[in-house]
Steps between C-alpha positions, in 0.01 A plus 500: 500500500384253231637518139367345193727708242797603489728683322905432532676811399786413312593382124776272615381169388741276758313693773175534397536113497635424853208753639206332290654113609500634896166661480332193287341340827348789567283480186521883440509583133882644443563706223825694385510887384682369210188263445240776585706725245582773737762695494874497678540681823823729524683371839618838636494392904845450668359187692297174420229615699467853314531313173254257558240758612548731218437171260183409704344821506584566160326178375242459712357850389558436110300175527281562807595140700677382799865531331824301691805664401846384595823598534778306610920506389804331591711653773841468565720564805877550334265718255338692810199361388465550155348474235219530720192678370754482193477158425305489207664810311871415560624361246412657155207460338380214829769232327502312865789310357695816434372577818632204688871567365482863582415376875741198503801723384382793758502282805808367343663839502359575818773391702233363782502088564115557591257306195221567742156628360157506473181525288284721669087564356244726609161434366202795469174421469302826366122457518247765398434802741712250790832577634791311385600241635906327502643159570855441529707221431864376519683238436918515604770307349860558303589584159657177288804506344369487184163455304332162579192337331256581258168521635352782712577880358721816600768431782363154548804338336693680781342537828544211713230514802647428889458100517540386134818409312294618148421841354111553464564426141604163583257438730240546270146659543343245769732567701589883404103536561490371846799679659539818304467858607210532295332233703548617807340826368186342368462304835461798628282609252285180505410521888377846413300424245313155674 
């Protein structure tokens, strides 16, 4: 299957970003739905993959072009895996700072020793009259202290991945964008698509 266009379904800018810098060799021309102008998809699956093939479908048949839609979340074993499919709507109004202290204090009150988590992304590429098709991605590591750094967005300031001392958000996006969940997804995606 050969692209030329693209559409990446999703109005979160930090995102859209990483996706257009891993696709760039490719030399398919990315655009967002927030750049296309099309509308917000309601996330009403219970997992990554349902979400992200809701948003793909949705898109691809409001704008009529191969449409990648992902969904991916931070999952946490003292929090039996949440906030999951959460991830982006816990914490009021998607503060991720908010969101990090409501996490840190959880675990915290947990009781469990365990900082071990994950980022977890599944990818859905919906195509005109084609079936769907999903690539997942993960990426495992533990839950910092505290909030570190100040680049990256979301949990990066406190997911550290297995084999690195920083979080993701001290590690920057070079390396964030060469080890992350959402790479491994698009990997995926990329041998499909060649």
């Amino acid at each position: 299957m050969k692209l030329t266009k693209l559409v990446v379904a999703s109005h979160n800018d930090g995102k859209v970003a990483e996706i257009k810098a891993l696709l760039a060799p490719l030399h398919i021309e990315v655009q967002s739905a927030k750049e296309l102008r099309l509308g917000d998809v309601e996330e009403t699956g219970k997992t990554f993959e349902e979400n992200a093939k809701i948003k793909a479908n949705a898109l691809s048949l409001m704008c009529g072009l191969p449409c990648l839609a992902d969904d991916s979340g931070l999952c946490i074993d003292a929090l039996d895996g949440r906030p999951g499919v959460y991830s982006a709507r816990y914490a009021p109004d998607r503060d991720f700072k908010q969101g990090m202290e409501m996490l840190l204090k959880e675990i915290s009150e947990s009781g469990k020793e365990s900082r071990k988590a994950h980022f977890s992304c599944c990818m859905a590429l919906a195509c005109p009259n084609e079936k769907v098709k999903l690539f997942e991605g993960r990426v495992d590591g533990e839950i910092a202290e505290e909030p570190r750094g100040d680049k990256g967005f979301g949990y990066d300031p406190i997911f550290i991945p297995e084999g690195y001392q920083q979080t993701f958000a001290e590690l920057g996006d070079e390396v964030k964008n060469q080890i992350s969940h959402r790479r491994r997804a698009l990997e995926k995606f990329i041998r499909e698509i060649k």
